[in-house]
C-alpha positions as CSV (number, residue, x, y, z in Angstrom):
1,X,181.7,-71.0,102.0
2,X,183.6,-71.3,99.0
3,X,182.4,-67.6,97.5
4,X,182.7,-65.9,101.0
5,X,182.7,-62.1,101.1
6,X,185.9,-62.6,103.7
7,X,187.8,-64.8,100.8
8,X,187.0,-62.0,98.6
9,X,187.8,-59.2,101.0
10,X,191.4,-61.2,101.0
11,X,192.1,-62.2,97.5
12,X,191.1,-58.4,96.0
13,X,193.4,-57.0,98.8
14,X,196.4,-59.7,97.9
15,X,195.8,-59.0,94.3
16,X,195.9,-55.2,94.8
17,X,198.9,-55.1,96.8
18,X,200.4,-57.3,94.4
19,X,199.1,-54.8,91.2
20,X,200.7,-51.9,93.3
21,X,204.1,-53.9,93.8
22,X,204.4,-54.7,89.7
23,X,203.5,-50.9,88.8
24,X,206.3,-49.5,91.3
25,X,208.7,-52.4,90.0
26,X,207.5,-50.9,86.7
27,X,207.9,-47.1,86.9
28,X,211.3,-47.9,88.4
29,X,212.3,-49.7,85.1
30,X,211.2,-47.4,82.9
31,X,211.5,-43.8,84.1
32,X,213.6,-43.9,87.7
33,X,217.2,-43.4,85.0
34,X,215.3,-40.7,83.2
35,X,214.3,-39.1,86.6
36,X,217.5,-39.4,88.4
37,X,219.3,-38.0,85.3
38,X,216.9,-34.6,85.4
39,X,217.7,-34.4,89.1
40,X,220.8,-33.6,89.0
41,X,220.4,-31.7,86.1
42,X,218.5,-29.1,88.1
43,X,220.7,-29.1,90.9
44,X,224.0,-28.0,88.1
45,X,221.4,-25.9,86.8
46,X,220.9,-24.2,90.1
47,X,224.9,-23.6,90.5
48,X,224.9,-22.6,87.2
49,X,222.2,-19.7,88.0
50,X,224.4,-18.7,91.2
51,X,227.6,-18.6,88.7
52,X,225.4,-16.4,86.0
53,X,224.1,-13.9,88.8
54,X,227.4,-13.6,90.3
55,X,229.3,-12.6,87.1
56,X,226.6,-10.7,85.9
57,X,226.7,-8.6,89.2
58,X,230.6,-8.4,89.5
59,X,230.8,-10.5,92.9
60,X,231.9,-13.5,92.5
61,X,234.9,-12.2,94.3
62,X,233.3,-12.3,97.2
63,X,232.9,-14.1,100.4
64,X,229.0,-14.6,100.1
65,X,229.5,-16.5,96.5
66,X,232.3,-18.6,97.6
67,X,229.8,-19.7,100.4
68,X,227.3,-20.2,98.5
69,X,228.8,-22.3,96.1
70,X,230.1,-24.1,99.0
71,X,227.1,-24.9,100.4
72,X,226.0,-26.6,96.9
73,X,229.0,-28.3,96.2
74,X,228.6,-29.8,99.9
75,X,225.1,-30.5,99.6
76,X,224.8,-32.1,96.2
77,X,228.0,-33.6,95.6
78,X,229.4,-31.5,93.1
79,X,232.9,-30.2,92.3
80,X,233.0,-26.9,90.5
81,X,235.9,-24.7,88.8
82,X,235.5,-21.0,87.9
83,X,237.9,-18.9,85.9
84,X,238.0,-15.2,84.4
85,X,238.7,-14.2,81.3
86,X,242.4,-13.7,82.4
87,X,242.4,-17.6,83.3
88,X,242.8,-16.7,87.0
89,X,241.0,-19.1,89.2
90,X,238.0,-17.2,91.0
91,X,236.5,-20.4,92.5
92,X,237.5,-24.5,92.8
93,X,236.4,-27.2,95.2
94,X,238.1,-28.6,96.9
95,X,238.6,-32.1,95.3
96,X,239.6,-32.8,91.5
97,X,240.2,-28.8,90.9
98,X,243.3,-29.8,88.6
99,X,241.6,-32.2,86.6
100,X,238.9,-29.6,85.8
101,X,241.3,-27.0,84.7
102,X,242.2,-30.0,82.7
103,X,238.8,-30.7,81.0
104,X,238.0,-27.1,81.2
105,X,240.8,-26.1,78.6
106,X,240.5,-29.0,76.4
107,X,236.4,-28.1,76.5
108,X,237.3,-24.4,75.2
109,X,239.8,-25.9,72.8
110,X,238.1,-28.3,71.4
111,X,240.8,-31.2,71.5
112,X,238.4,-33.9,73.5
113,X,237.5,-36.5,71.6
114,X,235.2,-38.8,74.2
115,X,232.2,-39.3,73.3
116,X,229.2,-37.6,75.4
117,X,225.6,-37.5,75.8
118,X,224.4,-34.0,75.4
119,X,221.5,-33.2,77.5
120,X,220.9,-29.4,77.7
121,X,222.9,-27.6,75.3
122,X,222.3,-22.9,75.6
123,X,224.4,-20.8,73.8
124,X,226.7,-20.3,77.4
125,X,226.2,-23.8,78.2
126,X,226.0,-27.4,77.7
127,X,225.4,-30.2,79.8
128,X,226.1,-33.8,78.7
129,X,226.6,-36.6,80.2
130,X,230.4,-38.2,79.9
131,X,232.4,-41.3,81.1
132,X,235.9,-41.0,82.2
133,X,238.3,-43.3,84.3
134,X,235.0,-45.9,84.4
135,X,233.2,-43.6,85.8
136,X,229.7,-41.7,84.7
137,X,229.3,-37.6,85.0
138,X,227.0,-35.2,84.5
139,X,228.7,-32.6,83.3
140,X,228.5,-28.7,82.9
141,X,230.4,-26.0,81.0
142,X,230.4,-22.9,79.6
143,X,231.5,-19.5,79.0
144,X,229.3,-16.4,80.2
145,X,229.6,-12.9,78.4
146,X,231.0,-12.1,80.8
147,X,234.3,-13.6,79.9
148,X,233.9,-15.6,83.1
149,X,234.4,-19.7,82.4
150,X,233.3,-22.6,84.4
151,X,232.7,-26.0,84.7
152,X,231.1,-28.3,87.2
153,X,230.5,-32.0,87.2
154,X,228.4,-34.7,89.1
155,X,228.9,-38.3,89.7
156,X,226.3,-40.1,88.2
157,X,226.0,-43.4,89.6
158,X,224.8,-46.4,88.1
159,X,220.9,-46.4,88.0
160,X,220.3,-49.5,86.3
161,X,221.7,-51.5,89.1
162,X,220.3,-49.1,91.8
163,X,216.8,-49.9,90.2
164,X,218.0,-53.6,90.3
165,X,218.9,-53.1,93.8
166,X,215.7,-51.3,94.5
167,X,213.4,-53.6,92.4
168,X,214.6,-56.7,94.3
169,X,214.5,-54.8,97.8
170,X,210.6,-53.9,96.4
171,X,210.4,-57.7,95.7
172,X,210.8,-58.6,99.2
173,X,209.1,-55.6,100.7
174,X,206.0,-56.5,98.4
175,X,205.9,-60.2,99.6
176,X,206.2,-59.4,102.9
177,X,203.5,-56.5,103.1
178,X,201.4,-58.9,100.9
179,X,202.0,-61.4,103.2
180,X,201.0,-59.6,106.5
181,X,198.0,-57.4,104.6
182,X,196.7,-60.8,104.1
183,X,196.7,-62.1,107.5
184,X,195.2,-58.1,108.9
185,X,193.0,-58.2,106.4
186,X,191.8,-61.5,107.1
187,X,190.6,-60.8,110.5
188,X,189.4,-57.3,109.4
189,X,186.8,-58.3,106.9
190,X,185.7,-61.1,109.8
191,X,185.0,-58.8,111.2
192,X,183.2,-56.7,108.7
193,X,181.1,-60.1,107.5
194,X,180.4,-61.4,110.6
195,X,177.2,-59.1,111.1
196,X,176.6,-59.7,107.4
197,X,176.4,-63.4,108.6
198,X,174.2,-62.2,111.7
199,X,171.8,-60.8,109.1
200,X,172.1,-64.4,106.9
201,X,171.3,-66.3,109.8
202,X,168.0,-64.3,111.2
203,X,166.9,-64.3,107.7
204,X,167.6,-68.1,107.8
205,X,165.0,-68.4,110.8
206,X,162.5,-66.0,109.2
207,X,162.2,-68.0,106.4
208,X,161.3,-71.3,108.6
209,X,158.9,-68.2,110.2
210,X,161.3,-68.2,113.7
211,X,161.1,-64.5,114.1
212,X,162.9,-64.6,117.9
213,X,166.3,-63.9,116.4
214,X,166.9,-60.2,116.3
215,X,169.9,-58.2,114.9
216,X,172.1,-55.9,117.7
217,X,174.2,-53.9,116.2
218,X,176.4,-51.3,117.5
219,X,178.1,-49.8,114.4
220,X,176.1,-47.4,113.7
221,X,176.8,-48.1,110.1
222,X,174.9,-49.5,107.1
223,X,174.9,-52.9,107.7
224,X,173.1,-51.8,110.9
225,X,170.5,-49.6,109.4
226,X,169.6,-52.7,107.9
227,X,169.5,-55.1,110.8
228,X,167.2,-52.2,112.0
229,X,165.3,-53.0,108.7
230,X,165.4,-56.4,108.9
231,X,164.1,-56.5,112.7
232,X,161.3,-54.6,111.3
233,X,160.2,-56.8,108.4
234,X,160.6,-59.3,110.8
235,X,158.0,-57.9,113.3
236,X,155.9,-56.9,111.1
237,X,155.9,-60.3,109.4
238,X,155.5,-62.0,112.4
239,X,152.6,-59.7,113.1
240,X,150.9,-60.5,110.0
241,X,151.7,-64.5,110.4
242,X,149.9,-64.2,113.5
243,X,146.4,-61.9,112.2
244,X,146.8,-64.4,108.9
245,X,146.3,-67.5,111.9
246,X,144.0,-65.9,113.8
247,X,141.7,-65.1,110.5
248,X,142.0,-68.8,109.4
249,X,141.4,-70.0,113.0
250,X,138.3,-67.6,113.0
251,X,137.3,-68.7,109.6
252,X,137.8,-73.0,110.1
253,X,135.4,-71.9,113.4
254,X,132.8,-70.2,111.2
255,X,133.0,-73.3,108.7
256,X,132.7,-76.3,111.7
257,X,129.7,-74.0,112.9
258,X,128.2,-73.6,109.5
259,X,129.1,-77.2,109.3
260,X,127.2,-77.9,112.9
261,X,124.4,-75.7,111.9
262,X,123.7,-77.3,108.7
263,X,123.7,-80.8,110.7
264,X,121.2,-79.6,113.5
265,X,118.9,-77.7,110.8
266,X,118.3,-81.2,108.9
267,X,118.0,-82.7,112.3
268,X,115.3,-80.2,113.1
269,X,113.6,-80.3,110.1
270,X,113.3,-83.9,110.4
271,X,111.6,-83.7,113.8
272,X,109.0,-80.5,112.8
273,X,108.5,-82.6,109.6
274,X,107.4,-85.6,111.9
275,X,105.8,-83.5,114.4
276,X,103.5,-81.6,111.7
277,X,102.2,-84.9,110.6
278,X,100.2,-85.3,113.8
279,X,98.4,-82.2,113.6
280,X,97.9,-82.1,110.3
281,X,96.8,-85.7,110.3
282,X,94.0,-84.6,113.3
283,X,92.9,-81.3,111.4
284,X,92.3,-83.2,108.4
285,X,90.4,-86.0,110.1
286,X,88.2,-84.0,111.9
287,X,87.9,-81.7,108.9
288,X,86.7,-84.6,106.7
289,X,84.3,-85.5,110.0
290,X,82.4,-82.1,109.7
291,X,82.3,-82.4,106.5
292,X,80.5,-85.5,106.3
293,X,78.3,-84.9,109.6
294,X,79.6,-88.1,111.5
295,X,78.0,-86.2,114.9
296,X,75.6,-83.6,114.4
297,X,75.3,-82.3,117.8
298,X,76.7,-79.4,118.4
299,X,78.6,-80.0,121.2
300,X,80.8,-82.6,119.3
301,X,80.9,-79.8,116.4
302,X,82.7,-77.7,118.6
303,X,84.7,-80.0,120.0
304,X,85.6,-80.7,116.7
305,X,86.5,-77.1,116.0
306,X,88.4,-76.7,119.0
307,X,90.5,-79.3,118.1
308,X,91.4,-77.9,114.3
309,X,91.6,-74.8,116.0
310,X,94.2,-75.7,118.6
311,X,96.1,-78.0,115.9
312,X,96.2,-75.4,113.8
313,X,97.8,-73.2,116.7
314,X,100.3,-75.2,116.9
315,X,101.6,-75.7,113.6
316,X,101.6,-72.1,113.7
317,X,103.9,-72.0,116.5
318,X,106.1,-74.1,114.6
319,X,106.3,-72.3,111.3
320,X,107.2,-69.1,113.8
321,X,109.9,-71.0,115.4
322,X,111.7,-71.1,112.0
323,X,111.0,-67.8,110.9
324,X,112.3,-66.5,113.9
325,X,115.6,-69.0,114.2
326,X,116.1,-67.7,110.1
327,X,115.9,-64.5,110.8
328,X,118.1,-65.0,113.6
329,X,120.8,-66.2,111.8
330,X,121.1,-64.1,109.5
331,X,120.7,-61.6,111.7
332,X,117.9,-59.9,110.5
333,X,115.6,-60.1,113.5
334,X,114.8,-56.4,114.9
335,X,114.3,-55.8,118.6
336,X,111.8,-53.5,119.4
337,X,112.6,-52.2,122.9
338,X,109.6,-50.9,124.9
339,X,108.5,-50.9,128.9
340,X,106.1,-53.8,130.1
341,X,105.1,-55.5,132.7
342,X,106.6,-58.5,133.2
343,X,104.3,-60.1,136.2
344,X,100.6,-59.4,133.4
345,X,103.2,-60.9,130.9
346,X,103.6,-64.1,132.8
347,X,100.5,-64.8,134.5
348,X,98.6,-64.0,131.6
349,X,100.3,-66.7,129.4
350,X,99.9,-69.5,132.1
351,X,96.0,-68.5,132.3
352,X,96.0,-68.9,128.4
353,X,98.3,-72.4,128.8
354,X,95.6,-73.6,131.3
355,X,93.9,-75.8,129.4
356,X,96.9,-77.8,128.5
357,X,98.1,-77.9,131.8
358,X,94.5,-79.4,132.8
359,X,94.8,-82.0,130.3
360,X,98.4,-83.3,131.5
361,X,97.4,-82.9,134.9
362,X,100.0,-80.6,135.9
363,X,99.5,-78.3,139.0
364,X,100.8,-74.7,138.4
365,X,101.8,-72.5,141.3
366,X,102.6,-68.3,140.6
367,X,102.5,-65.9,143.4
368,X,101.1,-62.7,143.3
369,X,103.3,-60.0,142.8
370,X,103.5,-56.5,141.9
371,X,103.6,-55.1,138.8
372,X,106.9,-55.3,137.4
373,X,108.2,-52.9,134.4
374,X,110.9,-53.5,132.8
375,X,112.4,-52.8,129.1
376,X,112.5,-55.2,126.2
377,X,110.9,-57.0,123.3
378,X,107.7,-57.9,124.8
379,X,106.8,-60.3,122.2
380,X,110.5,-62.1,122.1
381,X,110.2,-62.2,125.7
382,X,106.3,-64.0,125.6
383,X,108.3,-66.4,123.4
384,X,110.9,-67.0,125.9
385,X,108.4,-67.7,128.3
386,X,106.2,-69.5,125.9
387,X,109.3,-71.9,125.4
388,X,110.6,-72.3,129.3
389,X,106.3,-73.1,130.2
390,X,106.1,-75.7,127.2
391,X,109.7,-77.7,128.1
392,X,108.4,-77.7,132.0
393,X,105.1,-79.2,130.8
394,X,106.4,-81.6,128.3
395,X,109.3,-83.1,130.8
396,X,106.9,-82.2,134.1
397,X,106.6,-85.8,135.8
398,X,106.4,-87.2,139.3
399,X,103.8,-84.4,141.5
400,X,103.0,-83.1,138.5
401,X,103.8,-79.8,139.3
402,X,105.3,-76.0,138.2
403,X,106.7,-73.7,139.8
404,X,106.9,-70.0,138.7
405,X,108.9,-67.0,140.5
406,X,109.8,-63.8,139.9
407,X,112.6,-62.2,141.7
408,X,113.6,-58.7,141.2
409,X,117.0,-57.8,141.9
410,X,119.2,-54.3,141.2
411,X,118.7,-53.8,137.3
412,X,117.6,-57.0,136.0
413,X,114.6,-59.3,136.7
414,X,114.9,-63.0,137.1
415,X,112.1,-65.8,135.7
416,X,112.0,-69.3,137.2
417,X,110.3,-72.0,135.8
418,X,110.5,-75.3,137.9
419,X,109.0,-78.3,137.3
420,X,108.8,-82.2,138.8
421,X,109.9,-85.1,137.0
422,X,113.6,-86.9,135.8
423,X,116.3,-83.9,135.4
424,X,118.7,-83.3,132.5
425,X,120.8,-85.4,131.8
426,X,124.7,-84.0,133.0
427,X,126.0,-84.6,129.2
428,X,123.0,-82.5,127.9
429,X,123.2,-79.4,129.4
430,X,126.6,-78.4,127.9
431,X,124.3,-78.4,124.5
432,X,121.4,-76.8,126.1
433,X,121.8,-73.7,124.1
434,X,122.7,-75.2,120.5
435,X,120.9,-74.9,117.9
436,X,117.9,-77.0,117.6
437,X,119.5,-79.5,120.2
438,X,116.8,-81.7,121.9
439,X,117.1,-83.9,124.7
């Protein structure tokens, strides 16, 4: 990836190493001399305090400020001469003493004529800085009230090419530090992005809605609070995905069955449509008979009427039918639950259905049995019957006969209506209890 967060990671390391390199290659150019210089400044100063406090306390004849001065001349490199006011020598190092007697005199005399750089300048003391024999000194004289005089000098050496030496040195450390930062920091911020790519990856699947992939982290850091997050979203997603499917599978369901029902309704309508015609085609010919006395006996009267009476019935039956499928649909029936008796339920129906089972011929056989009770919709339940009686005489063939039995068993009752004659068909009964499905 040509924007990685690891190419980044490396370049704003390399360039920050590099930015720190220039800066100390910078502050080395431009105040390292101007530091060195008030070094060693302060540390003459500090000699100069031991010399002041000495004199001012009458003992620098003594064994604990010879030490002392010792101990600095030995520790800072630098030589030191110390006389009273009787020019006799109270303390000298113990390299270049002569040549400071030397300077000393010509100081207090005023016959140098070499030019110096005054740093510090007091009315006891000034400190400049002074070439002599190629060499650079700092330098330090004066004379106390006291009467005591002194002067002290450092080598200064040559800090433009020690911050050459030291610039080049920080050249090579720079590259080389750059150099291996690179490489470490490299594999470090690998390592960093590599869960960051984890996370890239998962979310990679999640949007092709692949929601196996889960983050494992073991950090215990950001990035893993938000593989935590991202498992989450990812469950949860996954979880509404799947309710999303399942209410469009449930909904394509309810549209093919919509679909079906709207198919078997027009089917059904057709066939009540053609099955009305018949009895309304009798009822109004024997309506327009008794109307225009074709028989005038009274026995063919009431046939007559029995016949409108019966047609009539069943158009009835019909218009119920769809009231009742309507209503179930839309699930508006209401079940009135009540205790009956089952057995006067049954028998009394096929007594009433016993003049159409004389006219087909048909032979119906019912036991006697007990009075049964049980709870229900009596009238839904007549229709259930009414329906089971009715398919058993209109398919009842062969003998000619029907069979009805009632058997009572732990908390339900059971109904059988048998009948002679050609069976269902195998592919039909699947669709035996669809909507307005006829064999």
């Amino acid at each position: 990836m040509k924007h990685s967060i690891r190419r980044q990671f490396a370049l704003i390391f390399i360039g920050l190493m590099m930015a720190a390199v220039f800066l100390c290659w910078f502050i080395n150019i431009m105040f390292l001399e101007e530091y060195y210089i008030r070094s060693k400044t302060d540390v003459i100063m500090a000699a100069y305090e031991s010399i002041r406090q000495a004199a001012n306390s009458d003992t620098y004849n003594t064994d604990e400020f010879k030490e002392e001065l010792d101990d600095i001349c030995g520790v800072y490199n630098i030589t030191i001469y110390v006389m009273d006011m009787n020019s006799q020598v109270r303390y000298v190092s113990v390299n270049g003493g002569e040549e400071l007697e030397k300077r000393l005199m010509a100081y207090l005399f005023g016959i140098l004529s070499e030019t110096v750089k005054v740093i510090r300048e007091d009315d006891e003391y000034v400190v400049q800085k002074v070439r002599a024999g190629g060499d650079e000194y700092l330098e330090m004289y004066g004379r106390l009230n006291s009467g005591i005089s002194f002067i002290m000098r450092t080598p200064v050496e040559s800090i433009r090419e020690s911050v050459k030496v030291a610039n080049r040195f920080l050249a090579y450390i720079g590259v080389l530090a750059t150099m291996a930062g690179g490489v470490i920091i490299w594999f470090i911020a690998g390592k960093i992005t590599k869960p960051i790519l984890e996370l890239n990856r998962i979310s990679e699947k999640m949007v092709h809605l692949d929601f196996e992939a889960k983050y494992a982290g073991g950090a215990h850091n950001e990035i893993d609070l938000l593989g935590e997050n991202i498992n989450k979203l990812s469950a949860s997603l996954e979880r509404s995905i799947s309710e999303l499917k399942t209410a469009n599978n449930e909904l394509q369901k309810d549209i093919e069955k919509k679909n079906e029902i709207d198919e078997m309704r027009k089917e059904f309508l057709a066939n009540v449509s053609h099955e009305l015609k018949t009895p309304i085609a009798l009822i109004q010919g024997y309506a327009e008979g008794l109307s225009e006395g074709i028989n005038d006996d009274p026995e063919s009267q009431k046939f007559y009427c029995e016949v409108i009476v019966d047609e009539a019935s069943k158009m009835n039956q019909m218009v119920q039918k769809l009231l009742t499928l309507n209503q179930l649909e839309f699930g508006n029936d209401v079940v009135n639950m009540e205790r009956f008796d089952l057995t006067a339920l049954v028998k009394n129906y096929v007594q009433s259905a016993e003049i159409l089972t004389k006219q087909n011929g048909i032979e119906v056989r019912m036991e006697e049995y007990e009075p049964i009770y049980v709870w229900g919709d009596e009238y839904k339940v007549e229709e259930v019957v009414m329906n089971y009686f009715s398919n058993a005489v209109n398919h009842c063939g062969g003998e000619k006969k029907i069979i009805i039995k009632l058997n009572q068993e732990e908390n339900h009752v059971r109904v059988d209506v048998f009948n002679t004659g050609t069976p269902i068909p195998e592919e039909s009964i699947s669709h035996l209890w669809e909507k307005f499905y006829k064999v």
